[in-house]
N, C-alpha and C positions, 0 to 999 in steps of 0.2 A: 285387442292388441296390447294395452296398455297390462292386464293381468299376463298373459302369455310371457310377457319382458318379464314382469316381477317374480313370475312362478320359476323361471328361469336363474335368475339373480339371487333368487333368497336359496338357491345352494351352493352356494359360494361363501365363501369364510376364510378370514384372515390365517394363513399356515398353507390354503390351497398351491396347486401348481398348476397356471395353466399354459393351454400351447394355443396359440395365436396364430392362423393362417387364414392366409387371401391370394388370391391371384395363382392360386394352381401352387400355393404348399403352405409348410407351417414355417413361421420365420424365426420362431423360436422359443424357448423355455423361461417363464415367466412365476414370480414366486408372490401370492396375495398378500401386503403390506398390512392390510387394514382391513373390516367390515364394509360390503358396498355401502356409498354415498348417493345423496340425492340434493338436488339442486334446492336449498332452501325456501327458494321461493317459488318453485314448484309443488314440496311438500304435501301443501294441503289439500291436493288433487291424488294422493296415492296413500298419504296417512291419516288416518282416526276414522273411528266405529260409525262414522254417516254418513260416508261415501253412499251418492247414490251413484249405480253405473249405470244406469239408464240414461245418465246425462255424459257418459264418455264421449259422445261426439264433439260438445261444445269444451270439455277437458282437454280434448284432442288440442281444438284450433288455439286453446290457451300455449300450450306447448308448441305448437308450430310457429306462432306468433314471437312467443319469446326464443325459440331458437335462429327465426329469421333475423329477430332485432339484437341479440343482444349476444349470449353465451352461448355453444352448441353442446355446453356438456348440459345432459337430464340428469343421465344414472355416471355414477362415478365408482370404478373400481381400483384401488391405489394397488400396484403392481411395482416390483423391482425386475433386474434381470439376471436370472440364473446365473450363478459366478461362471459357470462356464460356456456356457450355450444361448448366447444374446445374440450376436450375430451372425449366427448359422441360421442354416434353412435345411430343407428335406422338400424336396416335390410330391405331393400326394400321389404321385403314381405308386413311388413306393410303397407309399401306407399301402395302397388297393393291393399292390403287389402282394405284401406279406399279409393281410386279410386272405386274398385269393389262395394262398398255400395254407393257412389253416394257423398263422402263427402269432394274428392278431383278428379277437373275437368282437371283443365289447365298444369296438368304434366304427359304428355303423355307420355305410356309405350313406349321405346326406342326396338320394335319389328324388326326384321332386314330385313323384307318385307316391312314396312311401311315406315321408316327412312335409309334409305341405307347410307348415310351420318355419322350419327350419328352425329348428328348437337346439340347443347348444346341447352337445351329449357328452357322457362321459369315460372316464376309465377303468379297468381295474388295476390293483396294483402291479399285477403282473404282466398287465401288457404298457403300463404305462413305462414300467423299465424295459421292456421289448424297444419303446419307441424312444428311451433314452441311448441305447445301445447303439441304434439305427442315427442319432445324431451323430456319435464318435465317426462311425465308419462311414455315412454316405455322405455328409455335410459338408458346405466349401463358408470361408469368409465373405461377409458381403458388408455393404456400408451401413451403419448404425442409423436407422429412422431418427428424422427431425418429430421430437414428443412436444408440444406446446401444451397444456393444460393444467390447469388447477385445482385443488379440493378447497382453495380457500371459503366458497363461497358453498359447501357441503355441508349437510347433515345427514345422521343415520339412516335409514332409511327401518319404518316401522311393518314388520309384517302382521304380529301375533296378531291380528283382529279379522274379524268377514264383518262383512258388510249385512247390512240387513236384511236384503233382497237375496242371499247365497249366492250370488253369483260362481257358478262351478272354478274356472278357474282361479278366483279369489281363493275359493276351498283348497284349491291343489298349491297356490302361493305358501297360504298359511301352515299346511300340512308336510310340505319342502322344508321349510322353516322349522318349525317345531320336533320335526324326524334329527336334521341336521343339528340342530343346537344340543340335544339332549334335552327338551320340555316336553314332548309330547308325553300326555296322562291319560292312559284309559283305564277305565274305571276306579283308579287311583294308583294303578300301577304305571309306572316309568316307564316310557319306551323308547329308545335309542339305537340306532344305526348310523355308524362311520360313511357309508355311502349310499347315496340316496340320486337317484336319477326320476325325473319326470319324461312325459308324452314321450316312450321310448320304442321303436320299432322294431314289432317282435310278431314276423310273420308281414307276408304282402298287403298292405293298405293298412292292418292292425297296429294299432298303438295302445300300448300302454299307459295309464294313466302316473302309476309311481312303481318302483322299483327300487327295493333296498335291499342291504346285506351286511355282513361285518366281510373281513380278510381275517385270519391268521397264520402268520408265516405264508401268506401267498396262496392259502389255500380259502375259498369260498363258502362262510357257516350262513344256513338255513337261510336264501335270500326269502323277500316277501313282494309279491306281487300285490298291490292294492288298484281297486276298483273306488271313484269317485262320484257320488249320485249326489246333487242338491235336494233333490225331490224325497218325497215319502215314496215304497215303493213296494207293490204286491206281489204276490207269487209268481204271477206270469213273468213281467219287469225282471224279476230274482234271477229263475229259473233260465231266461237267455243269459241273463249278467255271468251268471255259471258256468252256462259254456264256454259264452266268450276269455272268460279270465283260464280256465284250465285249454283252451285252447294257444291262448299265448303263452302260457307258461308252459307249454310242450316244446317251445324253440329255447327253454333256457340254456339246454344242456349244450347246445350249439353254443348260445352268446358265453357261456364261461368256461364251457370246456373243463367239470367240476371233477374235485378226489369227491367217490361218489360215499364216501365213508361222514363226510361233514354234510352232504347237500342234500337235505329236507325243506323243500318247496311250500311255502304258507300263502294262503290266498286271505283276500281283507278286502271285503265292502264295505265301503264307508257311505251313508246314505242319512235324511234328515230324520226320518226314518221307516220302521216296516210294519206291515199290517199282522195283524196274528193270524191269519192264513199263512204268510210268509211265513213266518217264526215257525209256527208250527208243524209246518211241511220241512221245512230247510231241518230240523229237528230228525226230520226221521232219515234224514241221507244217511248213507256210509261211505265213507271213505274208504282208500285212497279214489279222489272225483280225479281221474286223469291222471298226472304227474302231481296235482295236489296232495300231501300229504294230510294236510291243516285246512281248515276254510270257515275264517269270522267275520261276525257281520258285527258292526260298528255304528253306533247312530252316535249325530252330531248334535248340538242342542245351543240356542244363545248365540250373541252377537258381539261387537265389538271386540277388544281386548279376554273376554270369559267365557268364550268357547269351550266348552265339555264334548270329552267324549266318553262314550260309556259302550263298553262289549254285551250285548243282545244275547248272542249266542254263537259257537261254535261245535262244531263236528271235528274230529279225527280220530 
């Protein structure tokens, strides 16, 4: 539970916008101040390269403990409020509304078959002014929330590191992280994407591990679907991994509703790593695998803070 929050958090960054809703709508439009925070004295339970998580139970009751006694903030995200859209709301009926007509894709109903998590999702740019539009015209005034809470007692909050035991969702924290900041390095080339969503549902019970993309002018360039594996992993292992990833990425066209002149579809397993059966099989594919255009395999290497990655091998 404890990496699910942070794999969630570590895509979030100060410039973001987000929308806030409970109780049957979103209350309103919200602009990130700062980098998320974390409860200082918390900290040493979520930062540095020696976490074991095999002991999250007893992390847990630390945190419960000090949330009973003392502060309830853990994670801390510094937010302002939209100069114009603070006190307005919109009823998620509308959202489903215009999902239901086709006129907003990428914010997927949070069904409890589908999303068992309940994992915070995101937007594109273009539907996120769809839902800015949707404040002007269907929004009423409502009384401005009593905020009590402080960052006095915050620090940054550390992602870049796995733990030593790979813990998988540790791997997708760090990978959120590194995609979103502009770090991630494979095999010494840069890689970078503006938007970056994790466990994203794409297709009934199917989730997605990471999902990224650039915008330009509103239009969607070469999103990348990624596959997460802690383990080493063989041909056979591979071989489902493959269909399952070009089987999600066959709902893309649906979730972005793409100009199909930009939108080349890249598949990426990332895994600790592969046997040479694997490599050598996955070698002889041809592409396009499904709606895949692209499809690299990725191994991971190292622990704490100096996690490597390094590109295996790819087809297209």
């Amino acid at each position: 539970m404890n990496w699910d929050i942070l794999a969630d958090i570590a895509r979030v960054k100060k410039g973001d916008y987000v929308l806030l809703h409970t109780g049957g709508i979103i209350a309103g439009i919200f602009e990130v101040i700062e980098d998320p925070l974390v409860d200082q004295n918390l900290s040493h339970l979520f930062d540095g390269p020696n976490i074991n998580t095999g002991n999250w139970e007893n992390n847990w009751n630390i945190v419960t403990s000090k949330i009973m006694s003392d502060n309830p903030v853990v994670w801390f995200i510094p937010i302002k409020p939209h100069d114009e859209l603070y006190f307005k709301e919109i009823s998620m009926d509308v959202i489903f509304d215009c999902i239901a007509k086709g006129k907003l894709t990428s914010l997927p109903q949070r069904l409890r078959y589908e999303d068992k998590n309940k994992t915070v999702k995101g937007l594109t740019s273009r539907d996120f002014e769809v839902i800015l539009e949707l404040f002007y015209n269907y929004s009423n005034n409502i009384n401005p929330p009593k905020i009590s809470s402080s960052s006095n007692n915050m620090i940054p909050i550390t992602f870049d590191y796995l733990t030593n035991d790979g813990y998988e969702k540790n791997l997708e924290a760090l990978m959120v992280y590194r995609i979103r900041s502009g770090t991630l390095s494979i095999s010494g080339v840069q890689f970078s994407h503006s938007n970056v969503l994790n466990t994203v549902p794409l297709g009934y019970l199917k989730m997605a591990d990471l999902l990224t993309w650039d915008e330009i002018n509103g239009k969607i360039i070469n999103p990348w679907i990624w596959e997460l594996k802690k383990e080493k992993i063989g041909w056979n292992t591979l071989k489902e991994e493959i269909k399952k990833l070009s089987k999600r990425a066959s709902y893309l066209n649906t979730f972005f509703k793409p100009s199909q002149e930009f939108f080349k579809i890249s598949g990426v397993i990332v895994a600790l790593d592969f046997t040479e059966e694997a490599i050598s099989k996955f070698q002889e594919l041809v592409t396009p695998i499904g709606v895949l255009e692209e499809l690299l395999l990725v191994k991971y290497q190292g622990a704490g803070p100096n996690v490597k990655f390094n590109l295996i091998a790819n087809v297209k």
